[in-house]
Backbone bond lengths (Angstrom), bond angles and torsions (degrees), N, CA, C in turn:
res aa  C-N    CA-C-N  psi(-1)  N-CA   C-N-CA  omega(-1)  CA-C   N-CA-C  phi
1 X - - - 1.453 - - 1.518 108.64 -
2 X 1.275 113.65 124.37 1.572 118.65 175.63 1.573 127.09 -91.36
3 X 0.973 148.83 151.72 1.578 156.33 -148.57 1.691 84.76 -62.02
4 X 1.520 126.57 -59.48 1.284 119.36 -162.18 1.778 114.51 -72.82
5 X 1.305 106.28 -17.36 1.622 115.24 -176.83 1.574 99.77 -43.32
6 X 1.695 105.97 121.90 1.302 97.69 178.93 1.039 109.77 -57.00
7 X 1.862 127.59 -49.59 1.582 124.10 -169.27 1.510 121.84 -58.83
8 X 1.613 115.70 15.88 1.124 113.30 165.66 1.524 125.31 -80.53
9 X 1.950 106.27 -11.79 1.378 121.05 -163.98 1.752 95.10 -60.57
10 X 1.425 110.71 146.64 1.193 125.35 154.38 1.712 111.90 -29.93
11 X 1.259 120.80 123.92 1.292 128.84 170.04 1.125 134.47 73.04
12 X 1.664 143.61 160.96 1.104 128.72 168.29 1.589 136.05 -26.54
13 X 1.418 133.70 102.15 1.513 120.15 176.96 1.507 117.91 -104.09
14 X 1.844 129.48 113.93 0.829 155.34 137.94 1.531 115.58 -28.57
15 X 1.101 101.61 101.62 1.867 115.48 168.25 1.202 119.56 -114.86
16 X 1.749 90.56 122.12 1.816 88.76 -155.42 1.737 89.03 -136.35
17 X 1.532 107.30 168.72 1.411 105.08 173.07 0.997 119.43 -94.42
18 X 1.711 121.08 111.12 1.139 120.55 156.09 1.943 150.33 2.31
19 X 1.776 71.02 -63.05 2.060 62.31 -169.64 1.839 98.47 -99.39
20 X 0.980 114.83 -1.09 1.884 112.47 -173.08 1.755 93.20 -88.25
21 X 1.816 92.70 128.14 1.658 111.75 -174.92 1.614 91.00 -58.17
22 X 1.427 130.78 -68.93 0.961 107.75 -171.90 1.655 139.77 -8.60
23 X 1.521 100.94 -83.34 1.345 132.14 178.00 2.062 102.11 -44.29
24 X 1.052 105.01 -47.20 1.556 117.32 -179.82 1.618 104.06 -55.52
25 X 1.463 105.09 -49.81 1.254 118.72 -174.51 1.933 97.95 -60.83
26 X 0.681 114.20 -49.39 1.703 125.00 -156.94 2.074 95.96 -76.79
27 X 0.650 120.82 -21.18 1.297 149.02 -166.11 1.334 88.15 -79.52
28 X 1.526 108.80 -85.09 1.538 115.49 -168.62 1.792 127.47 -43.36
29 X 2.012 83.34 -32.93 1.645 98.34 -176.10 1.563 111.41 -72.32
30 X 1.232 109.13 -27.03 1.481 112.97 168.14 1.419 130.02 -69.10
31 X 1.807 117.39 -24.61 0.979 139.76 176.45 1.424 88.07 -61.87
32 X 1.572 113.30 -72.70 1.616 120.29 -154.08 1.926 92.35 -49.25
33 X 1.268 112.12 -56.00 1.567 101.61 -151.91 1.743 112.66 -98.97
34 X 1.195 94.81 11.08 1.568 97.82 172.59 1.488 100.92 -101.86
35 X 1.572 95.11 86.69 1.485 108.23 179.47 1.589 115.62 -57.28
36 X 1.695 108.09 -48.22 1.226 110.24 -169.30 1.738 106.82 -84.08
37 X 1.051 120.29 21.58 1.591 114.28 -165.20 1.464 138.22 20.98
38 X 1.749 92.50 52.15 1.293 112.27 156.31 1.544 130.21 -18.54
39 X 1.055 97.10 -95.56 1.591 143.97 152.56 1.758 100.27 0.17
40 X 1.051 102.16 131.85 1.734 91.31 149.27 2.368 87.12 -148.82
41 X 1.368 81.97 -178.41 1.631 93.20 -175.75 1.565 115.13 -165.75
42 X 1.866 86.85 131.02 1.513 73.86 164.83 1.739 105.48 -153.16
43 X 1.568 95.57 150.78 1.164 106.29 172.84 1.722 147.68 -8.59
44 X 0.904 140.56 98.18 1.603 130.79 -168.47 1.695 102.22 -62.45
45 X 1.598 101.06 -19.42 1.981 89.83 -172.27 1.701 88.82 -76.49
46 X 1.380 127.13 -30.52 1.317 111.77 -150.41 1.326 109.05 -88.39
47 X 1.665 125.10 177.27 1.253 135.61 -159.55 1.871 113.11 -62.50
48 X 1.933 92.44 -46.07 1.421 97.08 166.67 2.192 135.65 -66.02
49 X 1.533 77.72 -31.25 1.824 72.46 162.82 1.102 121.48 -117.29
50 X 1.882 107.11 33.47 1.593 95.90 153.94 1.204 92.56 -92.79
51 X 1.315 132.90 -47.96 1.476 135.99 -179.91 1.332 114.63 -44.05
52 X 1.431 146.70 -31.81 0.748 148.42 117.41 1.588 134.96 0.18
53 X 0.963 107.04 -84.05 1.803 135.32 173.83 1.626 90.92 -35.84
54 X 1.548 106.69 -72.58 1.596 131.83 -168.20 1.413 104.32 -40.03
55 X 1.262 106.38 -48.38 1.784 111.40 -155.30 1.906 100.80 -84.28
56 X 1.655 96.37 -0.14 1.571 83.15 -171.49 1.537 85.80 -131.57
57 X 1.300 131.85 23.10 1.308 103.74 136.87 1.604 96.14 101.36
58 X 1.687 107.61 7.98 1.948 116.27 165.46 1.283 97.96 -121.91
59 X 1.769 93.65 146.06 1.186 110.58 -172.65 1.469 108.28 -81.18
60 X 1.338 135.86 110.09 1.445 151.88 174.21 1.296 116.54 -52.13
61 X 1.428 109.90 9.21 1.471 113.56 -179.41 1.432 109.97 -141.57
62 X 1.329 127.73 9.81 1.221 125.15 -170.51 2.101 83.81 -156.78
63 X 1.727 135.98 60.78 1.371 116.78 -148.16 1.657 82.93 -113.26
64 X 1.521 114.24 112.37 1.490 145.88 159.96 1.191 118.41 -90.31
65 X 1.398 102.81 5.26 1.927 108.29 -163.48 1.407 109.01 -124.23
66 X 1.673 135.27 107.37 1.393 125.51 164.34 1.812 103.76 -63.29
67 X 1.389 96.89 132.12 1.650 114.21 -176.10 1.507 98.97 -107.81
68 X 1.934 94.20 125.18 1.899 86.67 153.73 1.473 103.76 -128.66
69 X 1.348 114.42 137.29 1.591 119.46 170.90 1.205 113.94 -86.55
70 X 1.325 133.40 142.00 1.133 138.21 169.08 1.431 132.34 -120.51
71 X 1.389 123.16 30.72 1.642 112.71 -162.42 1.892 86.10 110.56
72 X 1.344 95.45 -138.09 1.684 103.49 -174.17 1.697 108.32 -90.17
73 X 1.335 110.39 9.66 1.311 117.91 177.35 1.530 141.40 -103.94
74 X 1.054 134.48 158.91 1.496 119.57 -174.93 1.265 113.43 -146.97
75 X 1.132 126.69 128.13 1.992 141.91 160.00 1.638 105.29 -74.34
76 X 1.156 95.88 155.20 1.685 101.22 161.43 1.455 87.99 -145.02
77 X 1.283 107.41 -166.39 1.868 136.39 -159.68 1.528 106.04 -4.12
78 X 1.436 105.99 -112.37 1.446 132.89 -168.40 1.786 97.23 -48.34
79 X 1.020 86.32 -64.26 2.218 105.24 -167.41 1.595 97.92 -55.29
80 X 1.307 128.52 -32.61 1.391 143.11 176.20 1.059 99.41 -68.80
81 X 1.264 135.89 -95.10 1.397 124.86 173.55 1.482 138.46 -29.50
82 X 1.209 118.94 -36.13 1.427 131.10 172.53 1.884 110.73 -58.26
83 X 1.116 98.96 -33.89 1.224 112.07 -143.93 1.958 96.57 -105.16
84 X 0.900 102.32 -23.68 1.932 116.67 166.40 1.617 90.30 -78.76
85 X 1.303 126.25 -75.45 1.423 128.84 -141.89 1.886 88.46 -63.89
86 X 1.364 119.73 -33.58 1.595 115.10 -169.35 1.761 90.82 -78.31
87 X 1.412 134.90 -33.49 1.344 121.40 156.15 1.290 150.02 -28.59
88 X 1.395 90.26 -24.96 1.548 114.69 179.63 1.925 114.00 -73.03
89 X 0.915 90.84 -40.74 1.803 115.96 -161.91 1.135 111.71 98.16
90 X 1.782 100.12 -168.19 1.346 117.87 156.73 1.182 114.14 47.43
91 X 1.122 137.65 -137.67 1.497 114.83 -175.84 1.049 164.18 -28.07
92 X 1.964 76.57 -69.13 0.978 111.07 159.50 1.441 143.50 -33.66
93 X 1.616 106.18 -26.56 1.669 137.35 176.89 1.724 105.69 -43.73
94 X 1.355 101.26 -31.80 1.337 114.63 -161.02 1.561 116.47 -71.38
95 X 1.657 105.38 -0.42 1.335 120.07 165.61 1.278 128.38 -76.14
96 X 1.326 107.56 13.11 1.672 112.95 168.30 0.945 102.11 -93.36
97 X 1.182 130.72 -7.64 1.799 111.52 163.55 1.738 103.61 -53.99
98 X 1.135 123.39 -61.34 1.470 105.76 173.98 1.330 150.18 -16.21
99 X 1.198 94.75 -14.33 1.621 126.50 -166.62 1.571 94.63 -101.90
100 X 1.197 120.87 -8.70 1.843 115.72 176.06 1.118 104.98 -109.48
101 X 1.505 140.78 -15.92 1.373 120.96 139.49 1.506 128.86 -52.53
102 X 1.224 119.58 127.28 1.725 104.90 -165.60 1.889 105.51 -83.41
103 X 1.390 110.62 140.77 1.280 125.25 -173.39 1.763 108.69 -44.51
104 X 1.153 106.82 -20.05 1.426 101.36 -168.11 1.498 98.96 -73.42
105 X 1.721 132.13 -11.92 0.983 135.71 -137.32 1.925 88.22 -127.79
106 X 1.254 98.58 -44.63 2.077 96.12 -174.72 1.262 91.57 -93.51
107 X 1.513 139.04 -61.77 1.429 102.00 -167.65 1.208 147.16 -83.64
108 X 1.488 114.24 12.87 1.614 109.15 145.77 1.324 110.62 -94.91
109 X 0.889 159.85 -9.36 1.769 156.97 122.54 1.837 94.76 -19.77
110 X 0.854 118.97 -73.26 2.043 111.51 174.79 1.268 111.99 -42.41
111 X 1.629 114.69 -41.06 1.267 114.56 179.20 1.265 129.96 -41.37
112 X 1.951 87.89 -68.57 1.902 103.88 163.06 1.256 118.52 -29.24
113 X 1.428 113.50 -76.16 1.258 130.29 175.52 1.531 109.68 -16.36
114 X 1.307 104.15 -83.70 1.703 124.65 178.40 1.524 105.84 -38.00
115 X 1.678 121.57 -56.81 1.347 113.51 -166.89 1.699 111.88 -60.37
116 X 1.557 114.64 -41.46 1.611 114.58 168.43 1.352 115.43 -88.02
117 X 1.328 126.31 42.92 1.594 117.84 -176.75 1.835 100.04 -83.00
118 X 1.276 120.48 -44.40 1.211 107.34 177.20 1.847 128.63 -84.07
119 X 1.482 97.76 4.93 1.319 105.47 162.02 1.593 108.57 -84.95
120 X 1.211 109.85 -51.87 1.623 114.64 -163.85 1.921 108.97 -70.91
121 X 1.164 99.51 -36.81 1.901 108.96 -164.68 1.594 103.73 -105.08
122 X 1.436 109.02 -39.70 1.936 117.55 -177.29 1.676 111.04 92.28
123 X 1.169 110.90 176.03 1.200 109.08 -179.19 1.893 118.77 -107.39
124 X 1.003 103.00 173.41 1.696 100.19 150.97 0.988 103.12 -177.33
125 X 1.477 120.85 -162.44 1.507 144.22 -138.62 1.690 104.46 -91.47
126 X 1.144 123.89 100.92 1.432 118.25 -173.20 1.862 125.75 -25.85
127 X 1.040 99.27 146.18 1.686 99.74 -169.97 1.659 116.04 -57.65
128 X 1.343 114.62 131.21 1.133 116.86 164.98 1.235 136.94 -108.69
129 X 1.638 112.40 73.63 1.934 135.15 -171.91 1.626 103.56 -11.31
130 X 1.120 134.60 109.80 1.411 149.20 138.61 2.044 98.24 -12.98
131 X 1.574 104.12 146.11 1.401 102.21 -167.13 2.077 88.87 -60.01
132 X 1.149 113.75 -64.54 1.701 112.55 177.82 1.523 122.73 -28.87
133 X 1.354 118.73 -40.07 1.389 120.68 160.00 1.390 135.54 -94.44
134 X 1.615 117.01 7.52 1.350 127.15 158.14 1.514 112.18 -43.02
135 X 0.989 119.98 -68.87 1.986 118.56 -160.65 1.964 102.51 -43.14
136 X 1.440 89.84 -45.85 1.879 94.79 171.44 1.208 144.84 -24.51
137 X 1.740 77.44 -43.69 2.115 110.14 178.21 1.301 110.67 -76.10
138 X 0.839 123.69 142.69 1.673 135.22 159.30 1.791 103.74 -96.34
């Protein structure tokens, strides 16, 4: 890992797609409840989560996959999600029930999801972090 490697940033990094409301939407909810600002995130259009995507083995040009970095580690879909929302605390913890549906069963169900996200939710203009939630962004 080199000084510029984004996944060197302090803490978990969330790679999400930019311009799909969804993902924007999911983004924001993490903003609201990631009290302690865990979390950081960055973009799949941008330089760091294509680099990202790349280094873990998704294609940055075709990205069907919610990414979480962790240190030298990586989530995708279902296990990605489970594993942010149990980040949170407190309640939230209670998202390891997810983990008793067997993967063969949630992550192509994410898939679906993912393949019509810009039919079902639409797109727009990639997020632009509030000056308070800038440092977050990569």
């Amino acid at each position: 890992m080199t000084p510029n490697d984004p996944s060197a940033a302090q803490g978990p990094i969330i790679v999400f797609d930019g311009i799909c409301v969804l993902c924007n939407g999911w983004v924001h909810f993490l903003l609201k409840h990631d009290r302690v600002g865990r979390y950081r995130f960055a973009a799949m259009q941008s330089g760091a989560g294509r680099a990202l995507l790349a280094g873990h083995g998704l294609d940055p040009d075709d990205p069907a996959s919610f990414l979480l970095v962790d240190g030298h580690r990586a989530w995708t879909d279902s296990d990605a999600i489970r594993r942010v929302l149990m980040g949170l605390g407190g309640a939230w913890r209670l998202a390891l029930v997810i983990a008793l549906v067997p993967r063969g069963v949630r992550d192509p169900l994410y898939r679906w999801i993912a393949r019509h996200r810009y039919r079902w939710f639409g797109m727009t203009a990639c997020r632009v972090p509030t000056e308070e939630e800038r440092a977050r962004f990569l």
